[in-house]
C-alpha positions in Angstrom: -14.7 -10.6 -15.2 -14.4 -11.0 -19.0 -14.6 -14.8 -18.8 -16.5 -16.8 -16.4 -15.2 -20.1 -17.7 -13.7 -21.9 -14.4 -10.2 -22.8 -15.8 -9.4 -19.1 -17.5 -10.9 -16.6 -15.1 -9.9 -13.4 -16.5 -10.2 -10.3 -14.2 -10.0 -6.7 -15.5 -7.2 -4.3 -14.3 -9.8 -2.7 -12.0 -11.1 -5.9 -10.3 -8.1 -7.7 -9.7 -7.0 -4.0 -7.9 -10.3 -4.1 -6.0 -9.7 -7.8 -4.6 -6.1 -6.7 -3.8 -7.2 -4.4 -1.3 -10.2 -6.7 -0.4 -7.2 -9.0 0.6 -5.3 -6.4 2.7 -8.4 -5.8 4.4 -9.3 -9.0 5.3 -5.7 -10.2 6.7 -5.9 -6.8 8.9 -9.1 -7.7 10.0 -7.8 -11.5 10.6 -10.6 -13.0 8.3 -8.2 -15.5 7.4 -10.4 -17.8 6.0 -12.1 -14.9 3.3 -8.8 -14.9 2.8 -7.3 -18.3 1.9 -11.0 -18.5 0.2 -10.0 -15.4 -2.1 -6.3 -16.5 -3.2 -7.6 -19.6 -3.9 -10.1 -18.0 -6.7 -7.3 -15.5 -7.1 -5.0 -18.2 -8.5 -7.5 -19.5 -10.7 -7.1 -16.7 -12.6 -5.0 -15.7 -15.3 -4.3 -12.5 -17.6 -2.7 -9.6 -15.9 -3.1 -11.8 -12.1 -0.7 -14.5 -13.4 2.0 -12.2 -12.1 1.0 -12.3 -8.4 0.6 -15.9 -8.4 3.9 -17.0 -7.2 3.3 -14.2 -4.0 -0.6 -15.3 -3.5 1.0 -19.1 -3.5 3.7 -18.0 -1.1 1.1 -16.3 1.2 -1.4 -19.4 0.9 1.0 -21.5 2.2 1.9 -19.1 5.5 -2.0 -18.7 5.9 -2.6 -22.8 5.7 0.7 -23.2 8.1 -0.5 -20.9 10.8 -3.8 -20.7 10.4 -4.6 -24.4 10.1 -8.0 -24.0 11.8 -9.3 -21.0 9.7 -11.0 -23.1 6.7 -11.4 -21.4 3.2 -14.4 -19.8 2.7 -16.6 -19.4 -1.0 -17.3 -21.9 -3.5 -14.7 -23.2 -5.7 -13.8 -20.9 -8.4 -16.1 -18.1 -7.0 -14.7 -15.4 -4.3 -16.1 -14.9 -1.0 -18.6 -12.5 -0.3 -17.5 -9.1 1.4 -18.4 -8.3 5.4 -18.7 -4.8 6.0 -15.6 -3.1 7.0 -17.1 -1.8 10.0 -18.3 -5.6 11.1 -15.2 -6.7 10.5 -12.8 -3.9 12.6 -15.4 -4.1 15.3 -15.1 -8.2 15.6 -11.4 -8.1 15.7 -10.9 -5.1 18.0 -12.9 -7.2 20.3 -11.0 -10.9 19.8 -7.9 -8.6 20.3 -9.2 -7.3 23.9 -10.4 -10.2 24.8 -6.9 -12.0 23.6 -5.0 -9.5 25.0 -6.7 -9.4 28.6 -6.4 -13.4 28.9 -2.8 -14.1 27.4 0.2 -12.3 29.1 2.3 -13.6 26.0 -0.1 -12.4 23.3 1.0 -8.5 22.4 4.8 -9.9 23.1 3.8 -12.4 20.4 2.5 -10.0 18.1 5.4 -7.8 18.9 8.0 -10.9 17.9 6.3 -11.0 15.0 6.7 -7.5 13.5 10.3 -7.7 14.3 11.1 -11.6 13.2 9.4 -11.8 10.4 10.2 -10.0 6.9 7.1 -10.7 5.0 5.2 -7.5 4.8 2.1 -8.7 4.9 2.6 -10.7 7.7 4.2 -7.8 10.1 1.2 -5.4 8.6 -1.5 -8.2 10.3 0.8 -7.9 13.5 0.0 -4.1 13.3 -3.7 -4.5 12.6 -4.3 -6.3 16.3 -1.2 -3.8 17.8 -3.7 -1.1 16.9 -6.5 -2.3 19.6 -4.5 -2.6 22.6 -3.4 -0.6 25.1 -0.1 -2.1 26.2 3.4 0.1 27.8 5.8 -1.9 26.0 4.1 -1.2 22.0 5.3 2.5 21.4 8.6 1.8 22.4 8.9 -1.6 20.3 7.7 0.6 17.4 10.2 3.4 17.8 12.9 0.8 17.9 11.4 -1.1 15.2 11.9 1.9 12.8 15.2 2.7 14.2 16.2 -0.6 14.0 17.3 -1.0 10.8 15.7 -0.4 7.0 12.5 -2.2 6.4 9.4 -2.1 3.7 8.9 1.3 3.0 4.8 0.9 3.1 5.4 -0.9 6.0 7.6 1.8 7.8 4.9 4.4 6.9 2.2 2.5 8.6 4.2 2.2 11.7 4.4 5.9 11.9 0.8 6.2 11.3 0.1 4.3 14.4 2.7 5.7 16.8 0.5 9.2 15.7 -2.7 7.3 16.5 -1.8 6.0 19.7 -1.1 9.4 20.8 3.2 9.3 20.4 4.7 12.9 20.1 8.4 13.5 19.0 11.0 12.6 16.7 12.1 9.0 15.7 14.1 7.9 13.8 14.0 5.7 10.3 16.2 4.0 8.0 15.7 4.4 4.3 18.3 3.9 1.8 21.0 4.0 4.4 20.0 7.4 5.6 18.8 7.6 9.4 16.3 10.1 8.9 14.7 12.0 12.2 10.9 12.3 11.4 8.5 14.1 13.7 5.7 12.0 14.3 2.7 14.4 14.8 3.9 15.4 10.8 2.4 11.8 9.8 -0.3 12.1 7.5 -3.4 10.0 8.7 -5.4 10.5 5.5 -4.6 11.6 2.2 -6.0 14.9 2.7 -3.3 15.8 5.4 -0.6 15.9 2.9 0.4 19.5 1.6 -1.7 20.7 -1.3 0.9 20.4 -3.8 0.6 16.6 -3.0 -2.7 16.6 -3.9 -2.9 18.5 -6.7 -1.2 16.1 -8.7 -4.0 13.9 -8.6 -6.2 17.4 -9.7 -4.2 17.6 -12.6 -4.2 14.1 -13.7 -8.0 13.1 -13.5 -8.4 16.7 -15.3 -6.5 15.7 -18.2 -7.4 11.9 -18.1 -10.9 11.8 -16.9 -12.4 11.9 -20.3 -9.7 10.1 -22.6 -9.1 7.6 -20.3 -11.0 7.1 -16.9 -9.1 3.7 -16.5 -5.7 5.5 -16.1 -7.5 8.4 -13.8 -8.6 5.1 -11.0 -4.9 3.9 -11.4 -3.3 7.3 -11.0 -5.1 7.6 -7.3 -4.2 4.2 -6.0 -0.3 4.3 -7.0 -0.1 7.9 -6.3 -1.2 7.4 -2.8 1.0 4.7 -2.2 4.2 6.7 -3.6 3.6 9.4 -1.0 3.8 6.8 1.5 6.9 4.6 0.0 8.5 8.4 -0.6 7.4 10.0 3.0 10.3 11.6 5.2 13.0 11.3 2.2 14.5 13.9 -0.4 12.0 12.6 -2.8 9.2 13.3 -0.7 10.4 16.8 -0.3 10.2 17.4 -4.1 7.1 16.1 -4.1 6.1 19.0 -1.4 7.6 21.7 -4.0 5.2 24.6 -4.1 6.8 26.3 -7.2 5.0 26.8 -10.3 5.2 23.2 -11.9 6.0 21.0 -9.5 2.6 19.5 -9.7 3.1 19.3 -13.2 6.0 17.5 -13.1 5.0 14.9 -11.3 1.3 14.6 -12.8 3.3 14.2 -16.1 5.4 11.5 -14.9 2.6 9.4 -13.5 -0.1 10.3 -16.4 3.1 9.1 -18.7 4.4 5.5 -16.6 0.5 4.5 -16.0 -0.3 4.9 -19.7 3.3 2.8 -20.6 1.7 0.3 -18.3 -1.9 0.2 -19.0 -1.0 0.6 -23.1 2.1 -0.8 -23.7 3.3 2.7 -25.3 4.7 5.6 -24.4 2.8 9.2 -25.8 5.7 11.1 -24.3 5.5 14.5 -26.6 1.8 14.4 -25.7 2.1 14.0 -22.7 4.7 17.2 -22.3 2.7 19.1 -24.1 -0.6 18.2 -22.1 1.1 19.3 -18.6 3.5 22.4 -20.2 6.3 20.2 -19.6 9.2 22.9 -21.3 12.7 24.3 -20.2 13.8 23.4 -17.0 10.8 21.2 -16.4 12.0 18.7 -18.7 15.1 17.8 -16.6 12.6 17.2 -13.3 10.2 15.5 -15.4 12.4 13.1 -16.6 14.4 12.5 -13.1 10.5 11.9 -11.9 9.8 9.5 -14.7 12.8 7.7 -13.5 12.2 7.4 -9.7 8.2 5.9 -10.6 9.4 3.2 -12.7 12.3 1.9 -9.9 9.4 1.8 -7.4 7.5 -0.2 -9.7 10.1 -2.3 -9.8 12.2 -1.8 -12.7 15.0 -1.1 -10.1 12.9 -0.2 -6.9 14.5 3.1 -5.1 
């Protein structure tokens, strides 16, 4: 935190990442007061966060609404202390049994939920307490989910991540950009190291080249790299991310080395960033159409 003054809480880029996934994890997990207890410090802070306010507001309100019992936990301006992640799945895999074995209505609920309701966050909770329960009707609510029609790409990629963990085998079918794509579902990565290597070895090539300069943009690269595999997963993109030919990792370590550093610095360092990754000839055209595709899923036209 570069200022502790209770009215201008600043956070730096890497702490205001690390409570974003500290608040994915805790709505998974249903801590729901940690939760309401973190936006609330959350929107006491400005800088770089000021841009999420307007979504942490949003998702307040929904927690306060349903949750009206779960009270916010943490001192005022302070965030709430972690549980361990382990605690935490272990506690709500057992209020999900226990739920789920007393209430008839319950998974249907849950079930209602990931189709009714378009917030992402919201329908990724609903998968969190799918996850623990062994019930007939969920792998065939999820297969029609995704066939349904187009939803959140992260979202989408999660589902088929938990069809494959609940032991699902076949194709099914998904909607992205008005395509019905057939996906097999043992194919799903689980972890980041299933992907194919040439996945992977864009990260390799970006902390080499940015590990030293700038460590900052080597953190960011994993994160948004990760999640671009998964927003990109089963499409045409996806399959030029899997290229195996000499530069294809390049490519694509060039782009992201070039859009975090636009981002983190307010400046592009194109040339050097060509020159860094051997970005020549024909690699300049793929380079580019890469470029392109990262800054519409950041938002400046999202694919």
């Amino acid at each position: 935190m570069a200022d502790s003054t209770k009215d201008n809480l600043v956070l730096f880029p890497k702490t205001l990442d690390y409570y974003q996934i500290q608040l994915t994890r805790m709505l998974e997990t249903e801590r729901y007061g940690d939760a309401k207890g973190l936006l609330g410090f959350l929107l006491q802070c400005g800088g770089e966060a000021e841009r999420h306010h307007t979504e942490w507001q949003a998702l307040l309100g929904w927690l306060e609404a349903a949750f009206p019992d779960a009270p916010a936990s943490g001192a005022p301006g302070e965030p709430p202390g972690d549980e361990p992640e382990e605690d935490a799945e272990d506690e709500l895999r057992q209020r999900v049994l226990g739920r789920s074995g007393q209430d008839a209505e319950y998974v249907p609920r849950l079930l209602a939920t990931l189709f009714n309701v378009e917030d992402p966050e919201q329908q990724l909770v609903a998968l969190g307490q799918l996850a623990h329960v062994n019930h007939p009707d969920v792998e065939d609510a999820l297969r029609r989910w995704l066939g349904e029609r187009e939803r959140h790409p992260l979202v989408q990629f999660r589902v088929l991540q938990q069809l494959r963990q609940q032991g699902a085998t076949g194709s099914v079918g998904m909607w992205r950009d008005g395509e019905l794509l057939q996906l097999e579902i043992e194919a799903t990565p689980l972890q980041f190291e299933d992907y194919p290597q040439s996945v992977q070895d864009v990260l390799d090539r970006v902390r080499q080249t940015a590990e030293v300069s700038d460590p900052t943009l080597a953190y960011f690269a994993e994160e948004m790299w990760k999640e671009c595999v998964q927003t990109a997963y089963g499409t045409p993109v996806f399959r030029r991310m899997m290229e195996e030919d000499d530069g294809a990792a390049d490519v694509w370590a060039a782009a992201l080395h070039q859009f975090l550093y636009e981002k983190l610095h307010g400046q592009s360092i194109d040339e050097w960033v060509r020159e860094q990754y051997g970005i020549t000839g024909e690699l300049r055209f793929r380079y580019e159409q890469s470029l392109r595709w990262l800054r519409q899923y950041a938002g400046e036209g999202r694919p």
